[in-house]
C-alpha positions in Angstrom: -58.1 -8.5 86.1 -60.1 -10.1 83.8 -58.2 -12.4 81.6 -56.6 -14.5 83.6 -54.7 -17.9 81.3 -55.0 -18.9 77.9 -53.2 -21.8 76.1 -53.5 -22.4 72.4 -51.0 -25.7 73.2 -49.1 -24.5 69.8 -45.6 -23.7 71.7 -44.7 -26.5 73.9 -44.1 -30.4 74.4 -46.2 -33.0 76.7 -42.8 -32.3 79.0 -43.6 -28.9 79.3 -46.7 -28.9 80.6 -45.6 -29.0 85.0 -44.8 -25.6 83.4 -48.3 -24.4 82.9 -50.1 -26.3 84.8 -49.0 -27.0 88.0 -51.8 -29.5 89.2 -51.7 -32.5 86.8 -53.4 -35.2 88.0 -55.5 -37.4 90.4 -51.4 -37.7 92.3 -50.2 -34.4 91.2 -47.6 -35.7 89.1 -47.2 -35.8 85.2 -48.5 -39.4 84.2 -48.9 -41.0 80.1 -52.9 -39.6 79.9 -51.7 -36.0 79.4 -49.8 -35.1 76.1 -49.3 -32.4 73.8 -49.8 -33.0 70.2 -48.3 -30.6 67.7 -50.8 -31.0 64.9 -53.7 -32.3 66.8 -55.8 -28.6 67.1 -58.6 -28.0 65.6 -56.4 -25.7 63.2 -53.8 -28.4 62.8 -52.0 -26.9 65.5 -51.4 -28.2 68.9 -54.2 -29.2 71.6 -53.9 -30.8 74.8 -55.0 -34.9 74.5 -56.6 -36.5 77.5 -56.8 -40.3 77.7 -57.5 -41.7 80.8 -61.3 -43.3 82.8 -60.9 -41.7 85.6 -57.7 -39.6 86.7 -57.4 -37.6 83.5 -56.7 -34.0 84.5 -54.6 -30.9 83.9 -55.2 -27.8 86.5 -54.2 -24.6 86.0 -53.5 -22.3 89.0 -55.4 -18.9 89.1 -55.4 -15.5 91.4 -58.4 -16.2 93.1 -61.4 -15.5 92.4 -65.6 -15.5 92.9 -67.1 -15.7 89.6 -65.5 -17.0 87.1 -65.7 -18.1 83.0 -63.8 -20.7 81.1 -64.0 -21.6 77.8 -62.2 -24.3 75.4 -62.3 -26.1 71.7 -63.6 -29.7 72.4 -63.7 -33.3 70.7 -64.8 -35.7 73.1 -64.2 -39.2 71.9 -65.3 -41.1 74.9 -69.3 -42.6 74.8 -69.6 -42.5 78.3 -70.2 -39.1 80.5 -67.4 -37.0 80.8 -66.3 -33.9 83.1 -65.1 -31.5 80.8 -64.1 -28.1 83.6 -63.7 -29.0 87.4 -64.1 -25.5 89.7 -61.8 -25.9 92.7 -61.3 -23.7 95.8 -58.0 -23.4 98.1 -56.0 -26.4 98.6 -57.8 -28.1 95.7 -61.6 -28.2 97.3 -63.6 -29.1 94.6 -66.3 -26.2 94.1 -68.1 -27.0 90.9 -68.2 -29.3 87.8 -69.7 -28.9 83.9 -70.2 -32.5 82.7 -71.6 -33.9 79.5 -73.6 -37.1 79.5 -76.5 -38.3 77.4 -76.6 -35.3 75.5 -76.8 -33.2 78.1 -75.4 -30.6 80.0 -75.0 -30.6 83.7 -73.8 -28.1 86.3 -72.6 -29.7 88.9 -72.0 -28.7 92.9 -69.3 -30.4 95.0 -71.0 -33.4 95.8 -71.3 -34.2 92.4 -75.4 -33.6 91.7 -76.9 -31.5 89.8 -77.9 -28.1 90.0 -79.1 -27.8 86.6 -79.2 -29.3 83.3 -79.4 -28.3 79.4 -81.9 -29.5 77.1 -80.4 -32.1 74.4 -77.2 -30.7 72.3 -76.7 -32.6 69.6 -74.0 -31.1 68.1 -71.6 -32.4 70.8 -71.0 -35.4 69.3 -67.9 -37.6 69.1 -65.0 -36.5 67.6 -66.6 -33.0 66.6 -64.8 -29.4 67.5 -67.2 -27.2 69.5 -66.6 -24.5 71.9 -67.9 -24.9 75.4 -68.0 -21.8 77.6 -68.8 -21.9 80.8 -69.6 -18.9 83.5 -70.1 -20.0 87.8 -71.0 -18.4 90.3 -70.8 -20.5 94.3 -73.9 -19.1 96.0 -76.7 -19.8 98.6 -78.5 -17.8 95.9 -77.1 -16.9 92.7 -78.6 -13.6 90.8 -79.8 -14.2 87.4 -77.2 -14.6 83.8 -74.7 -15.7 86.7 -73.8 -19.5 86.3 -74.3 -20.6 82.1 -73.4 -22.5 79.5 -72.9 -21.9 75.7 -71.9 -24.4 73.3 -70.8 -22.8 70.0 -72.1 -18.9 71.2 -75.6 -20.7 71.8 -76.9 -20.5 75.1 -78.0 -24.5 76.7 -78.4 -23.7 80.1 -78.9 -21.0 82.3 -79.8 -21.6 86.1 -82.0 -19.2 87.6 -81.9 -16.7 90.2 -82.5 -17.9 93.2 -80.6 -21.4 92.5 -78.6 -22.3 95.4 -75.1 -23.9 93.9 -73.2 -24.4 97.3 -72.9 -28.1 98.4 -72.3 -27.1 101.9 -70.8 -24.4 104.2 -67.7 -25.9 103.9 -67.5 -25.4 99.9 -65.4 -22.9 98.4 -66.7 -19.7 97.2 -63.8 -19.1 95.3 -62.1 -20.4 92.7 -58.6 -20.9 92.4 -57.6 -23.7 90.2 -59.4 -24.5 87.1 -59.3 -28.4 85.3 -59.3 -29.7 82.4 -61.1 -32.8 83.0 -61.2 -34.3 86.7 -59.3 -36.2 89.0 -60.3 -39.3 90.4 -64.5 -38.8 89.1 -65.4 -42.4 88.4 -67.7 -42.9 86.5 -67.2 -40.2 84.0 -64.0 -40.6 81.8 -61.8 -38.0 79.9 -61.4 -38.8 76.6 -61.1 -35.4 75.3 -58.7 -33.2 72.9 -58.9 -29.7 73.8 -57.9 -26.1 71.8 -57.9 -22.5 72.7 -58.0 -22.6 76.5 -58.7 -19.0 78.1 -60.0 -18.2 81.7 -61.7 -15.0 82.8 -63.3 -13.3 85.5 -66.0 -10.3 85.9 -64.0 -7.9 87.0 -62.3 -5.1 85.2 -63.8 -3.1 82.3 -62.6 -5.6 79.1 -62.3 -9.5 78.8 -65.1 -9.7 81.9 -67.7 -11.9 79.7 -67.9 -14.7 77.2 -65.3 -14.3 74.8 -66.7 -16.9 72.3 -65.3 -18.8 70.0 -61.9 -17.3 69.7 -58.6 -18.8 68.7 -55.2 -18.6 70.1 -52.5 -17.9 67.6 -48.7 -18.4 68.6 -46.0 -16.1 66.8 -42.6 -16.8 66.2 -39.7 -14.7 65.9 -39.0 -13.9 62.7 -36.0 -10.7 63.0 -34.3 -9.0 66.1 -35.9 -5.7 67.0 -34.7 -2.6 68.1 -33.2 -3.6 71.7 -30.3 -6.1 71.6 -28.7 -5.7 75.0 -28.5 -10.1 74.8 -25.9 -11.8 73.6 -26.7 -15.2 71.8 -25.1 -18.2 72.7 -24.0 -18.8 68.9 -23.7 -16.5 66.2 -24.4 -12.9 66.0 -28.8 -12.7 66.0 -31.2 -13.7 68.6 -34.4 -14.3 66.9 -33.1 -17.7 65.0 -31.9 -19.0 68.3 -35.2 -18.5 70.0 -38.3 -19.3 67.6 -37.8 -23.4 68.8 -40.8 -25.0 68.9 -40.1 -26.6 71.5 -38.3 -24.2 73.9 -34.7 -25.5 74.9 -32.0 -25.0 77.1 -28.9 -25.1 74.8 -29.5 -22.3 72.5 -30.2 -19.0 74.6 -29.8 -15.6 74.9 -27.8 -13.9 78.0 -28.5 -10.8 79.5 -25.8 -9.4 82.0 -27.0 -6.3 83.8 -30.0 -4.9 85.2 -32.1 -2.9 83.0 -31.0 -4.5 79.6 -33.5 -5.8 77.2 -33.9 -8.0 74.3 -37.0 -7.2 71.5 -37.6 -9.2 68.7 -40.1 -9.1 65.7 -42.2 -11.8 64.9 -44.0 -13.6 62.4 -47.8 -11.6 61.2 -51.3 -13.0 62.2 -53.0 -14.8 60.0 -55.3 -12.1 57.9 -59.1 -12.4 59.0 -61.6 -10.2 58.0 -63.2 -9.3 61.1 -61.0 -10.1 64.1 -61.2 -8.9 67.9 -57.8 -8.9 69.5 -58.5 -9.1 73.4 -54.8 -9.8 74.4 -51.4 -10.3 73.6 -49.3 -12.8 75.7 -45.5 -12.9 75.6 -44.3 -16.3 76.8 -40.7 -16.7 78.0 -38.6 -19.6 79.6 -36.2 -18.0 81.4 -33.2 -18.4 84.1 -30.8 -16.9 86.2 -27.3 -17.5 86.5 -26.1 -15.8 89.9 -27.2 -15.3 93.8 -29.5 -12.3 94.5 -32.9 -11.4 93.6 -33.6 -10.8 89.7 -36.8 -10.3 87.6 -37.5 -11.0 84.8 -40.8 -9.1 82.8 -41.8 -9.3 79.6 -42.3 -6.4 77.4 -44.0 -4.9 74.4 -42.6 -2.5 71.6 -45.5 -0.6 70.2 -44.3 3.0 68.2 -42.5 5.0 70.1 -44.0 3.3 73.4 -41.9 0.7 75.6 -44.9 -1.1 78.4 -43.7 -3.7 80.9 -46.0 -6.8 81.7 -46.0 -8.0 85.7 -42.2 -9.0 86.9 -41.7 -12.8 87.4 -39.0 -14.0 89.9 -36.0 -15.7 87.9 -34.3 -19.0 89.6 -31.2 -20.9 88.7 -33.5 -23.2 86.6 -35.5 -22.3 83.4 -39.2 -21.8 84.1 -42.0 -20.7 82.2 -43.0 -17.7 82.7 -45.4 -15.1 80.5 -46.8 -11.5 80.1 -50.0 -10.1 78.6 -50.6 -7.1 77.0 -54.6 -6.4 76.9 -54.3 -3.3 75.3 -52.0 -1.5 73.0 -49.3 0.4 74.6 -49.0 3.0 72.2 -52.9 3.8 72.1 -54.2 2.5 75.3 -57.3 0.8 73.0 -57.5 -2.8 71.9 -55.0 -4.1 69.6 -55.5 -4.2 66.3 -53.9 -7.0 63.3 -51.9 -4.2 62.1 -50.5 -2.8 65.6 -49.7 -6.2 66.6 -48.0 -6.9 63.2 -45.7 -3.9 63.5 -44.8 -4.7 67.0 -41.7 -6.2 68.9 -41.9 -8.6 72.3 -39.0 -9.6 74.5 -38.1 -9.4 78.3 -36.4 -6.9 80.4 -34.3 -7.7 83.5 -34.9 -6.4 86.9 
């Protein structure tokens, strides 16, 4: 599994977001301290803005999971503490927390104390970009490397084996929504922006581990590609009805029978010197028009090769849904800047 979300906030609105993250806040509906800005990011792209003292919070849902790692761009702007991941179980149990507060670290367990804490980072100051990772473990006693922190690829804190990091019986050894922020923590506020969201696990044989510092770049279409089973709702190409930042409803493309797909081409990464790929995510808001059961999947065009990601149940209203692609299709390795380039994305219906 591995990889399990990331965001780069570059392809949506603040009314979007119920899309991605289905657990909002402290009352689990979308209130005025979450927004999208476009050119916010630490690239002048989007990021996610959090403004609230207390209930400021975006949760993203997750297969569960035991060990996890989560990692995000960060500029803090309030003085006080603040709760930058929450860890929560089934039903929304809180597990864990990863706060900053007097230049410090802390990992905290459900009850809110801490299990450990770093030495002074001063580099997390107000208003600057850094890149917090964070890896947890819930345990009576955790082995050693298992629950850490990194700010910038620089290990602060590391608890030791041995540490117990389980409130009580009662708290979840899984994880199955991750936060942005926290809901309902007084005193800690969440005055936060926040970049380049991704969420990981140890299993699997890639993405199991810190990433790093990485950055998520959104593609737009740019041409149609080699399948054009669609037919747009206006004029005679796809790819100039679908590259709106953000998505909407009233320019589309319809696909009537099962089977049929539509590829596009899109825009080239940006050229960097030495770049990893781990992933490829096709994003899609998609809908269905009749009864019965459809899918909807998305799909990558790599040489001669044609890969489908996971199927996603369509409704009669649009929903976000996504694939990802951690390898090449054609080659079965990691992607490279000039596979992706030369590649087409679209969906296929089921």
């Amino acid at each position: 599994m591995a990889l399990l979300f990331i965001d780069g906030f570059d392809h949506y609105a603040t009314a979007d977001l119920s899309k991605k993250y289905q657990s909002l806040t402290f009352s689990g509906t979308l209130q005025s301290n979450l927004s999208i800005l476009p050119t916010g990011g630490r690239r002048n792209g989007g990021c996610l803005r959090i403004t609230d003292y207390i209930y400021g919070s975006a949760g993203c849902v997750i297969p569960s999971t035991s060990h996890i790692i989560v990692g995000a761009a960060v500029s803090r702007w309030a003085s006080g503490g603040t709760i930058i991941f929450t860890l929560a179980g089934p039903a929304g149990a809180r597990a864990a927390y990863l706060s900053y507060s007097n230049g410090r670290f802390s990992i905290l367990n459900a009850n809110r104390a801490e299990i450990g804490t770093s030495s002074l980072v001063t580099t997390f100051g107000q208003y600057i970009w850094n890149y917090i990772e964070w890896k947890m473990l819930i345990s009576d006693s955790i082995p050693a490397n298992s629950c850490v922190v990194k700010v910038n690829g620089v290990e602060v804190l590391n608890l030791p084996a041995g540490t117990d990091t389980k409130f009580a019986i009662t708290t979840p050894t899984t994880f199955d929504i991750v936060r942005i922020g926290a809901p309902g923590e007084s005193p800690f506020s969440h005055y936060m922006d926040v970049d380049d969201f991704y969420i990981a696990d140890t299993t699997g044989l890639t993405n199991n581990n810190f990433l790093g510092d990485v950055r998520i770049d959104t593609l737009l279409p740019n041409a149609d590609g080699t399948y054009n089973d669609g037919v747009p709702s206006t004029g005679t190409t796809s790819w100039n009805i679908l590259d709106n930042v953000p998505a909407n409803t009233s320019s589309y493309v319809t696909i009537s029978n099962l089977g049929e797909k539509e590829t596009l081409q899109f825009t080239n990464l940006q050229a960097i010197s030495t770049q990893t790929i781990y992933a490829v995510k096709v994003n899609y808001n998609s809908a269905k028009s009749d009864s019965g059961l459809v899918f909807g999947a998305a799909v990558a065009v790599s040489g001669a090769t044609v890969a489908e990601a996971t199927s996603a149940t369509l409704a009669t209203s649009y929903s976000a849904q996504s694939g990802t692609f951690l390898t090449d299709p054609a080659t079965g390795a990691a992607w490279t800047e000039s596979a992706v380039n030369s590649a087409e994305f679209g969906i296929i219906v089921k």
